[in-house]
C-alpha positions as CSV (number, residue, x, y, z in Angstrom):
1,X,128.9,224.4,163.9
2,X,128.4,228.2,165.2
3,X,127.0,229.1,161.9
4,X,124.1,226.5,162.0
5,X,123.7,227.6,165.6
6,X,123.1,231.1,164.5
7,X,120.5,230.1,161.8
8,X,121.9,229.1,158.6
9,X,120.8,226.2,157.5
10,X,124.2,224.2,156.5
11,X,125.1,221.6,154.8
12,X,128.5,220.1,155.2
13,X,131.0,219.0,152.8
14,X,132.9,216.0,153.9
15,X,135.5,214.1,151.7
16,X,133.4,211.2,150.2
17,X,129.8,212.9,151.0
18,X,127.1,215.4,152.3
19,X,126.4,215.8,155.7
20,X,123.6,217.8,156.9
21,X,123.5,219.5,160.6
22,X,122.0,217.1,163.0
23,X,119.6,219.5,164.0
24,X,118.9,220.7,160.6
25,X,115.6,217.8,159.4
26,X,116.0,220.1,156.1
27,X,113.3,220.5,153.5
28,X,111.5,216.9,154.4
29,X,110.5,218.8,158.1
30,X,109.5,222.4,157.2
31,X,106.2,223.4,156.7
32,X,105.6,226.2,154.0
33,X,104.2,230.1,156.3
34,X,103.9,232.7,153.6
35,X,104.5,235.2,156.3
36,X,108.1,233.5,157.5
37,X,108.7,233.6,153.6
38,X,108.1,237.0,153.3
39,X,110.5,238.2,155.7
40,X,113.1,235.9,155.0
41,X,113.5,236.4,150.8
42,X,116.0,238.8,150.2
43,X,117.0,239.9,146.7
44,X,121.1,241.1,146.8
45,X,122.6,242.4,143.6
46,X,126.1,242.1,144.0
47,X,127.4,243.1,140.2
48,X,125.9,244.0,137.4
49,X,127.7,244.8,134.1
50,X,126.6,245.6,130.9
51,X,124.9,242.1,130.4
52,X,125.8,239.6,133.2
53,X,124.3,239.8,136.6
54,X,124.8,238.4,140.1
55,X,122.7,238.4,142.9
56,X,121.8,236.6,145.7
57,X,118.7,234.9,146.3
58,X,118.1,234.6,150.1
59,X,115.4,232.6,152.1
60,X,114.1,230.2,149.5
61,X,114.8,226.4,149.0
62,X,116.2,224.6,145.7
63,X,113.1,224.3,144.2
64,X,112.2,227.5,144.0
65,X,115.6,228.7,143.2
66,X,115.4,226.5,140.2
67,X,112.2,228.0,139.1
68,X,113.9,231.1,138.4
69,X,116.7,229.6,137.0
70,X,114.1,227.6,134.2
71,X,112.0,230.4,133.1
72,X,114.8,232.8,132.1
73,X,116.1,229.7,130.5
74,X,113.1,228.7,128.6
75,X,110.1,230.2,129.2
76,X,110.9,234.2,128.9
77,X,110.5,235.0,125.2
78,X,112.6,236.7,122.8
79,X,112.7,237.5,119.0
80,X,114.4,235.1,116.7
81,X,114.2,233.9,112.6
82,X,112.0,231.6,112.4
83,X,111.5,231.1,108.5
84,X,113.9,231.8,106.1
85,X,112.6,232.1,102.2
86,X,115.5,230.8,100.3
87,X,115.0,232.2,96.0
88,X,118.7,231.6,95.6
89,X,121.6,229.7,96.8
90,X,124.6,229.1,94.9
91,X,127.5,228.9,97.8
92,X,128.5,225.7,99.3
93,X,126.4,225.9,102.1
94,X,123.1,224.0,102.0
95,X,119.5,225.4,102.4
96,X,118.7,224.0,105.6
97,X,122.5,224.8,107.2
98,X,122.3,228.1,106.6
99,X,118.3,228.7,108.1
100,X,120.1,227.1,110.9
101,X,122.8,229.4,111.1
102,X,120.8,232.4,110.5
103,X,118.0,231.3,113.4
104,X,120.7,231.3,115.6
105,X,121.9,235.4,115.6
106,X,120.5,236.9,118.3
107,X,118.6,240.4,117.6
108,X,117.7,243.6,119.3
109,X,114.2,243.1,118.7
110,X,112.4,243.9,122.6
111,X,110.2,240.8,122.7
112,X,107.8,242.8,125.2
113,X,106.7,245.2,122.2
114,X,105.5,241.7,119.4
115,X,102.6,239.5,119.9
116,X,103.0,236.0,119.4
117,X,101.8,234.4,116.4
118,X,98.8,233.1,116.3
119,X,98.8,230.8,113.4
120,X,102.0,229.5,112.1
121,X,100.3,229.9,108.6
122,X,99.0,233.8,109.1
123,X,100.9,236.2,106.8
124,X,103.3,238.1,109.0
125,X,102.7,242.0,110.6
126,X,103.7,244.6,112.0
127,X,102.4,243.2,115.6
128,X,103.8,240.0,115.3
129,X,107.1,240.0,113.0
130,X,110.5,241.8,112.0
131,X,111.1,240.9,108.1
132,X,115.0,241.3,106.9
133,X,116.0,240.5,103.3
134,X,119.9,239.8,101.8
135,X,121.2,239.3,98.5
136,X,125.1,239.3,98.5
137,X,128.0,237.6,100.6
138,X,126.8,237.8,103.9
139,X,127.9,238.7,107.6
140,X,125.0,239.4,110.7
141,X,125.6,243.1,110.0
142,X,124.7,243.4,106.5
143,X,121.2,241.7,106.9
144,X,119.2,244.3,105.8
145,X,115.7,245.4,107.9
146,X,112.7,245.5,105.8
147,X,109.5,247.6,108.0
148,X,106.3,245.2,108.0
149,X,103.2,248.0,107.8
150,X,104.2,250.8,110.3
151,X,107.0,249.6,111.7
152,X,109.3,252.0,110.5
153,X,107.3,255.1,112.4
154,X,108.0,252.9,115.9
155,X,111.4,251.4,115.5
156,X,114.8,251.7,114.0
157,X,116.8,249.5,112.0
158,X,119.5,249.5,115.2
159,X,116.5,248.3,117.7
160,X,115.7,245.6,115.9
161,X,118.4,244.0,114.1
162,X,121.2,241.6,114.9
163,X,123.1,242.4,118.2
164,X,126.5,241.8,116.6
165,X,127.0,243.3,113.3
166,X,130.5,241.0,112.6
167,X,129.0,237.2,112.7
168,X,130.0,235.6,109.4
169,X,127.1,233.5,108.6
170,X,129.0,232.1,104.9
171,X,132.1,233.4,103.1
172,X,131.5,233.8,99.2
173,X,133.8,232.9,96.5
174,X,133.1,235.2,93.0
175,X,129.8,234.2,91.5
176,X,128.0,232.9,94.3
177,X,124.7,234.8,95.6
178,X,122.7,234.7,98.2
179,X,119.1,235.9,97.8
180,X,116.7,235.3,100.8
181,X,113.9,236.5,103.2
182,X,114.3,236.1,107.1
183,X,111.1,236.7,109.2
184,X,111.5,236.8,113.1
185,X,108.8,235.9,115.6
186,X,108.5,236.0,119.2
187,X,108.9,232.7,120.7
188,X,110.4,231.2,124.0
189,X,113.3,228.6,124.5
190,X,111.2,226.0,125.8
191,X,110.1,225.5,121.8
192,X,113.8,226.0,120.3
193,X,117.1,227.2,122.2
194,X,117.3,230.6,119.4
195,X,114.2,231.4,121.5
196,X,116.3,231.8,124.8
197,X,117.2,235.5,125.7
198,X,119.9,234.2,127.9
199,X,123.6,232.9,127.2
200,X,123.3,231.3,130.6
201,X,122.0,231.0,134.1
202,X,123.4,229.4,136.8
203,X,123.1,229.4,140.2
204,X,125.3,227.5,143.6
205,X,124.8,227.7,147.3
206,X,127.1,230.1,149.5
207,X,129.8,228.4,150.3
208,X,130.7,228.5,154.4
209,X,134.0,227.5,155.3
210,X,135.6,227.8,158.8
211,X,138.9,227.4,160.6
212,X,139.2,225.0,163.6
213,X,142.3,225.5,164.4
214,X,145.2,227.8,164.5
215,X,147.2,226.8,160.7
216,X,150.5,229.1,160.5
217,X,153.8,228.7,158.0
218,X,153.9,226.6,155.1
219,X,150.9,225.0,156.3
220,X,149.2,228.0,155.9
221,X,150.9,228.5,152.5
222,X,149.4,224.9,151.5
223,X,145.8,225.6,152.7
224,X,145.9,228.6,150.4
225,X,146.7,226.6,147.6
226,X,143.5,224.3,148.3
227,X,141.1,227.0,148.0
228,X,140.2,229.1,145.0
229,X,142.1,232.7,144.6
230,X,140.5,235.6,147.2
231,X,139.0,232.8,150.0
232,X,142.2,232.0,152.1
233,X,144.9,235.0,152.9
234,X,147.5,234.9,155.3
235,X,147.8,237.8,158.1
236,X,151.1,239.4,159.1
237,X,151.8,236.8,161.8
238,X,151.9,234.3,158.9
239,X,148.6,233.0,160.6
240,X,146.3,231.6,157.6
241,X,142.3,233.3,158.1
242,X,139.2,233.1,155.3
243,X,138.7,236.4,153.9
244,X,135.9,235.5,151.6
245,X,133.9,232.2,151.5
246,X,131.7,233.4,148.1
247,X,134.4,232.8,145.5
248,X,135.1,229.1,146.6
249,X,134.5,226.3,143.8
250,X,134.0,223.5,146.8
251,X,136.8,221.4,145.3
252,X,137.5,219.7,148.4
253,X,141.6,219.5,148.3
254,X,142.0,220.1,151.3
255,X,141.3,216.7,152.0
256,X,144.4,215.5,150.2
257,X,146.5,216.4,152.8
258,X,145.9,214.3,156.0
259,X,146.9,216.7,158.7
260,X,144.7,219.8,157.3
261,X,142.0,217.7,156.7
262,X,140.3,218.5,160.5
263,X,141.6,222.1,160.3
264,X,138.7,223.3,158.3
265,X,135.3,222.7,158.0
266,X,133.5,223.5,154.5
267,X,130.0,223.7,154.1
268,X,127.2,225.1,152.0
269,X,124.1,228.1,153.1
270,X,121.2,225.6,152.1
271,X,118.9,228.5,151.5
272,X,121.0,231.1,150.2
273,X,121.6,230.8,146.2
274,X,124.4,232.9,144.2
275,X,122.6,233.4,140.8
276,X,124.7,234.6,137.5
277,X,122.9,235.3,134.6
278,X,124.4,236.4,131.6
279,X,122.1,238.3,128.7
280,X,122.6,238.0,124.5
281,X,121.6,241.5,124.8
282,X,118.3,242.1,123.6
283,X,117.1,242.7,127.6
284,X,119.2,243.5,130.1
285,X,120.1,240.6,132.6
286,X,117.8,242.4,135.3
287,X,114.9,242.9,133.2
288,X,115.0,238.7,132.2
289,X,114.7,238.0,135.9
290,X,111.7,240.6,136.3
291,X,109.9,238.9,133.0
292,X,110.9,235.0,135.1
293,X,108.8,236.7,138.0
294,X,105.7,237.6,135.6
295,X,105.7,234.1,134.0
296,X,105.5,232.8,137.1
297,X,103.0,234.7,138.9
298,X,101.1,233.8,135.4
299,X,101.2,230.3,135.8
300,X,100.5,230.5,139.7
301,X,96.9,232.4,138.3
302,X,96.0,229.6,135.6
303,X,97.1,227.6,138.5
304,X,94.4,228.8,140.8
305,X,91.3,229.4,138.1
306,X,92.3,226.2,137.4
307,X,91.4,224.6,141.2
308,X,88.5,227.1,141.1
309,X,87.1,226.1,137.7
310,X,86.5,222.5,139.5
């Protein structure tokens, strides 16, 4: 238990169940210092590719860890068709398949430039809409754009429309036509999942996994094979060690063999949170978690007007 002696808050993974640190009275015992919180929360990027992200969260419990994990879910808004004006139809798809289909291709549109809508009824413009139009056999990339007042002198077709050009929405046999309208608003994925500017977001606690005991040879070989690729190696003295903890799944197989059960001891950093987010592509994945930090801070000031107001 060195690592709980040094500070991290662990909590063990035994073959049937959890097992917290004896001296570790978790979340039911601490008492919330804004001060302590400051200096603990660290923010670590650890990659970051075109559009997936992942960092580490540091110092924060699950339920604040969660938050984060929520509003780039649901509440930080993106552009998306809403309404689809259907004048004529005559492939095998049906109306309401196809608005389905078409709600569901992501766009360039940056949300942070459109207002929401005010009324679902108001005629669309340039603030609050992107219009695009299509009459002939159809894939994502052939929806053309169609400027709403003077949205042509502030954006280009590429900034706006679909983020990949090669989705094939229907496949047309001779003689059939498509001839619709397609107007995108801004919206957020706690109303509808098109709304979500996210592919996913997930999050999992740092794994912490130690040795006990010496494990050489084909026992060495076998512990290996327990553990997910990169988190067991074996030295030159054919001596198994843990070279990285991080890229453990926690699957616990070690406990199917009897005599390397007590060798090890797994566990998992209570308050430090491995986040992955992966972005559609209209915002990059870092920019989603700065817009889940402005929701917040948003709903922690309606919050406090609120207590004030009474």
């Amino acid at each position: 238990m060195a690592s709980a002696q040094q500070g991290k808050p662990l909590v063990y993974l035994e073959e049937y169940k959890l097992k917290q640190d004896a001296n570790d009275y978790g979340l039911a015992d601490e008492l919330w210092d804004f001060e302590r919180f400051k200096q603990q929360l660290q923010i670590v990027v650890v990659r970051y590719e075109e559009n997936e992200l992942e960092f580490d969260m540091i110092g924060v419990n699950p339920a604040i860890a969660n938050v984060f994990r929520r509003l780039m879910l649901s509440e930080v808004p993106s552009m998306a068709i809403e309404k689809v004006h259907i004048y004529n139809n005559t492939s095998i798809i049906q109306d309401e398949v196809l608005a389905h289909r078409l709600g569901l291709i992501p766009l360039r549109a940056d949300p942070r430039m459109f207002e929401y809508k005010a009324n679902e009824t108001d005629p669309p413009t340039a603030q609050d809409s992107l219009e695009f139009e299509r009459n002939h056999s159809i894939y994502s990339g052939q929806i053309k754009w169609v400027p709403i007042g003077n949205q042509a002198t502030i954006y280009t077709e590429a900034a706006v429309g679909p983020i990949d050009d090669d989705i094939l929405i229907s496949k047309m046999r001779p003689g059939h036509e498509f001839d619709i309208k397609l107007f995108a608003v801004k919206g957020i994925g706690k109303d509808h999942a098109k709304f979500s500017p996210v592919a996913t977001v997930s999050y999992r606690m740092l794994p912490d996994i130690q040795l006990t005991q010496p494990v050489i040879g084909n026992d060495a070989r076998l512990l290996q094979k327990c553990f997910s690729p990169g988190v067991i190696e074996i030295d030159k003295s054919d001596q198994a060690y843990v070279k990285d903890a991080r890229y453990d799944s926690c699957s616990r197989n070690v406990y199917r063999y009897p005599h390397l059960a007590d060798a090890v001891k797994m566990a998992r950093v209570r308050n430090h949170f491995i986040f992955t987010v992966e972005s559609l592509g209209a915002l990059k994945p870092d920019v989603i978690f700065l817009e889940s930090v402005k929701v917040l801070k948003k709903k922690c000031r309606m919050f406090l007007d609120e207590i004030k107001g009474h």
